[in-house]
C-alpha positions in Angstrom: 0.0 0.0 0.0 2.9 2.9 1.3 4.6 1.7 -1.8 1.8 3.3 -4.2 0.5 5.7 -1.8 3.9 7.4 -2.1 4.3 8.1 -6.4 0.8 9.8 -5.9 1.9 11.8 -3.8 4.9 13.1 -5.7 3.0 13.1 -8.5 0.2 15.3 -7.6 2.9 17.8 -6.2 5.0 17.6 -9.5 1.7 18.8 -10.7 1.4 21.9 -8.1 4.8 23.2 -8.9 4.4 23.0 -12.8 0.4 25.1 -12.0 2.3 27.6 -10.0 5.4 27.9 -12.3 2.8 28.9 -15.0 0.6 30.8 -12.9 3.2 33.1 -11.4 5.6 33.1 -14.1 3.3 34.3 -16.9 1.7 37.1 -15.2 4.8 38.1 -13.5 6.9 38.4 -16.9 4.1 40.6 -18.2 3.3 42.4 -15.6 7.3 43.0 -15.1 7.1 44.7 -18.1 4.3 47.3 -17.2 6.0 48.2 -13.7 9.3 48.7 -15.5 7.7 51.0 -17.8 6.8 53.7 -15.1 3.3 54.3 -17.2 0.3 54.0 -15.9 -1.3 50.7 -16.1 -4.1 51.8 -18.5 -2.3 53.6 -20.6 -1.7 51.9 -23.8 0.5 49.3 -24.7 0.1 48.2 -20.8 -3.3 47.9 -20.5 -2.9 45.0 -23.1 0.0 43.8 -21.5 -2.4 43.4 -18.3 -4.6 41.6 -19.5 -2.5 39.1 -21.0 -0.9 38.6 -17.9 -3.7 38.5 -16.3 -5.2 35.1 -18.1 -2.5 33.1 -16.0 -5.1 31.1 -14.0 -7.0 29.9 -16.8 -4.2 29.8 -19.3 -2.3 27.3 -16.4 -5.5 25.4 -15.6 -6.4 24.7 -18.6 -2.5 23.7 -19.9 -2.5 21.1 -16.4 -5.9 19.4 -16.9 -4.9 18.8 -20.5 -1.5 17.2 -19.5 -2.8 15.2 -16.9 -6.3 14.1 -18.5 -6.4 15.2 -22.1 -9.6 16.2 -23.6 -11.7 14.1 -21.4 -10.3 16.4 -18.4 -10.6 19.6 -20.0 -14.7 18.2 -20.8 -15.4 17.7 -17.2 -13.3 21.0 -16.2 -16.3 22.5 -18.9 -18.9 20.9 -17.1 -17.7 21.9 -13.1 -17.9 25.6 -14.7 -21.2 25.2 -16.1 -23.0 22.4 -14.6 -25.7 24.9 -12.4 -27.2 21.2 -10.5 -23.7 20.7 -8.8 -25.1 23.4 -6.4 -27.5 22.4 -4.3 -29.9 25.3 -3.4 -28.9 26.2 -0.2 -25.3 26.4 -1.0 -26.6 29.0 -3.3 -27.6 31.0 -0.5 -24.3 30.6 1.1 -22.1 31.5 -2.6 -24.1 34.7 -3.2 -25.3 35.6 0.8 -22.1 35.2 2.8 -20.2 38.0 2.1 -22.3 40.7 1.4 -23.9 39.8 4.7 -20.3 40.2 6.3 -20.1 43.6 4.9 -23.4 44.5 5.7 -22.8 43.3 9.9 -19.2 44.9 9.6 -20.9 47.9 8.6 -23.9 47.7 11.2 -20.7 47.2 13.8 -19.0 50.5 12.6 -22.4 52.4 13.2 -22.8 50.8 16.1 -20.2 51.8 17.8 -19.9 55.1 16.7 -16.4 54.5 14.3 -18.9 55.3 10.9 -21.5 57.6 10.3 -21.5 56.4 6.3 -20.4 53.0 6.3 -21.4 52.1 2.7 -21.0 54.6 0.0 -22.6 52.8 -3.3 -23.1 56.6 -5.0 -19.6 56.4 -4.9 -19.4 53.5 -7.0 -21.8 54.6 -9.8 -20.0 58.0 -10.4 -17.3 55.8 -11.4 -18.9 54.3 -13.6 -19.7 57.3 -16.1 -16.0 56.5 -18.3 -15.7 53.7 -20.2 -12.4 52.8 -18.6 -13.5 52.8 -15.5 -16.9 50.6 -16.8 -14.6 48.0 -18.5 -12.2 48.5 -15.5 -15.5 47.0 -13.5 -15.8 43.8 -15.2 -12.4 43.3 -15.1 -12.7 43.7 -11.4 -15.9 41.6 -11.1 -17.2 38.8 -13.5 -14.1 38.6 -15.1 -11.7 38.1 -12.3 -13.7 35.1 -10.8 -13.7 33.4 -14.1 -10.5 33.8 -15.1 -8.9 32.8 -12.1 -11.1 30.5 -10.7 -10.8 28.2 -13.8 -7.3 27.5 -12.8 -6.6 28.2 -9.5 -10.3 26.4 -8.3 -10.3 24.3 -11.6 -6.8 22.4 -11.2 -4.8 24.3 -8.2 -7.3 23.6 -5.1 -8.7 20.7 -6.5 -5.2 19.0 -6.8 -4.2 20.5 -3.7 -7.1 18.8 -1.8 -5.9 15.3 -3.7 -3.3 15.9 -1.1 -3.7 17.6 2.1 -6.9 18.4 3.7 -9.0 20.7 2.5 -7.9 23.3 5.8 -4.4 22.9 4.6 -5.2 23.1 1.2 -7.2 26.1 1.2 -4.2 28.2 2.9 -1.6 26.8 0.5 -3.8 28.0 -2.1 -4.2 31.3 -0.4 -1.0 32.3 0.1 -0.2 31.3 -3.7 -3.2 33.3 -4.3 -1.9 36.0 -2.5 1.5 36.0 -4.0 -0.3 36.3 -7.5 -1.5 40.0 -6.7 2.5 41.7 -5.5 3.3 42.8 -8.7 -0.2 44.8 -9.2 1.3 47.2 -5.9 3.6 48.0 -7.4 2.1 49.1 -10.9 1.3 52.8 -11.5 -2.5 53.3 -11.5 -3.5 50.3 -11.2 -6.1 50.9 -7.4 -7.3 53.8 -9.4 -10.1 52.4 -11.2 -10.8 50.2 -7.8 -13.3 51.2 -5.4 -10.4 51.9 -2.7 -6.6 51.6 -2.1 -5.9 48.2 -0.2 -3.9 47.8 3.0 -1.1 45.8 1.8 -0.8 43.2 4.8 -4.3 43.4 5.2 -5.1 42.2 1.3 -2.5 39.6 1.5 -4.0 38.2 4.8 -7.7 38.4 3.7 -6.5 36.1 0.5 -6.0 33.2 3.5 -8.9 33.0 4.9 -10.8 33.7 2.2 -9.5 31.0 0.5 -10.5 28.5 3.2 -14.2 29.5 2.5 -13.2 28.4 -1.1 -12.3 24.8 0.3 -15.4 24.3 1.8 -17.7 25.2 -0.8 -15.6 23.6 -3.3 -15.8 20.5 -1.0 -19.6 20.9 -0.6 -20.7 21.3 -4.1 -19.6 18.4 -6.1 -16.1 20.1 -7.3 -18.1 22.6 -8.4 -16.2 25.3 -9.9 -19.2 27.8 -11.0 -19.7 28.1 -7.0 -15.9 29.2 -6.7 -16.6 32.0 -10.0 -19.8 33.3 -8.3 -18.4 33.2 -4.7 -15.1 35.5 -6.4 -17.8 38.0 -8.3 -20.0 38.1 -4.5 -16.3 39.6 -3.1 -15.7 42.0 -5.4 -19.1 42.9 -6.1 -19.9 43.7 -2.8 -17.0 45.7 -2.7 -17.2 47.3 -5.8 -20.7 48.3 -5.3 -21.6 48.9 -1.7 -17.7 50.8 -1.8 -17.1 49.9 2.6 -15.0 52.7 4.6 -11.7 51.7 5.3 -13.3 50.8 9.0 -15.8 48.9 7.8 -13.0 46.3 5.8 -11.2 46.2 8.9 -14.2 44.6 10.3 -15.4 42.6 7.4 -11.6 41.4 7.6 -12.3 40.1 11.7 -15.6 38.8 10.7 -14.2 37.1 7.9 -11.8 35.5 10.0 -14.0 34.4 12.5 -16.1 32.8 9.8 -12.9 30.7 8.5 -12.1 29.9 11.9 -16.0 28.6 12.9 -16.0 26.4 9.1 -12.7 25.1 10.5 -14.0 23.9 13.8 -17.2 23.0 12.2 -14.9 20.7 9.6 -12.6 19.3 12.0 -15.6 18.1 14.2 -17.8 16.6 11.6 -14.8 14.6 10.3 -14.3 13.4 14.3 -17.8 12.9 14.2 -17.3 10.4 11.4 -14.2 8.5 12.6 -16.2 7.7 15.6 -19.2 6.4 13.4 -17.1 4.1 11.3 -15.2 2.8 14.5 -18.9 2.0 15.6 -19.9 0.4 12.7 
């Protein structure tokens, strides 16, 4: 048994280095380019330089499901993306619910206690909508960034990862490559311009953790759905993008958030005691 139980392990993380070697390594190079031109990031050629940077997750997703299962893999990749009955209807309510209800408590917590007299500023939002670059800037932000990256990093990354650690482990691996993906957009002139605020560095970085151990667990609860992973991305930035929270209400969207990983973690950990114990009885 330890003798075949060992080559699939290897295996599987041969396969996490060569996703992460793509992942990192094509957006990086191109988005080396636009920070080493010292133009803004939507100025042109680097807006198009973005953007093809930017496919990384899907172009690396796509490029691992193929080597490791061919057509057949990329067919069932189609169908986790698509496939609306891998959800049932109460994890819909979790996808689309949970994080706009955290922003809406951490901004009922900043009236509360006095720290916010507008926690929520969605005017905001739509007056930034009135240019086309900041409209196409949007969708970037929003539909397109869940289903560009979740294709890969939901698609191939988590779902290998989980092949081989547990799905708490797995979501912060996946996290902190995750997080790692976003350094070089700091560092790019412009580029929190057309965003609905400027991100506190540590904070962002940290958020991409726990965030991604949410991911786990839907993932995990949905059939390997990765349409739950696309529309649980666009609920983030939506939410963010629309209801534009005070800089005091993300700090407490960022404890609740925490505290939400944390309970999903207990919550896991005893349920899978729970069933060690039932097949010990059995």
């Amino acid at each position: 048994m330890g003798q075949t139980a060992t080559p699939t392990v290897f295996a599987g993380k041969r396969g996490l280095v060569g996703y992460v070697a793509i992942y990192l390594g094509w957006a990086w190079f191109f988005w080396s380019l636009v920070v080493l031109s010292g133009a803004s990031v939507w100025s042109f050629p680097n807006v198009l330089l973005f953007y093809v940077g930017a496919i990384s997750p899907a172009l690396a997703g796509v490029l691992m499901v193929y080597r490791r299962s061919g057509v057949a893999g990329l067919r069932r990749l189609g169908d986790r993306i698509v496939n609306v009955r891998r959800i049932r209807p109460r994890w819909y309510l979790v996808i689309v619910g949970l994080y706009p209800a955290i922003t809406l408590a951490a901004a009922g917590i900043a009236v509360l206690v006095g720290a916010e007299t507008t926690p929520l500023n969605p005017a905001e939002a739509l007056e930034r909508l009135v240019t086309p670059l900041s409209l196409f800037a949007f969708f970037g932000f929003t539909l397109g960034a869940g289903l560009v990256e979740e294709t890969g990093s939901t698609g191939y990354f988590l779902d290998r990862l989980i092949a081989v650690w547990n799905p708490t482990v797995a979501g912060v691996v996946s996290g902190v490559v995750w997080a790692s993906w976003h350094i070089p957009l700091f560092l790019m002139d412009g580029y929190y311009s057309q965003a609905s605020y400027q991100p506190i560095v540590w904070r962002f970085f940290a958020t991409f953790v726990f965030l991604e151990t949410l991911y786990a667990w839907l993932y995990d609860n949905t059939d390997q759905s990765v349409l739950a992973a696309i529309l649980f991305h666009l609920m983030i930035n939506l939410t963010g993008e629309v209801l534009a929270p005070s800089q005091q209400v993300r700090w407490y969207a960022f404890y609740l958030t925490i505290l939400v990983a944390v309970a999903v973690v207990g919550w896991r950990k005893r349920e899978a005691i729970g069933q060690q114990v039932r097949s010990v009885g059995t």
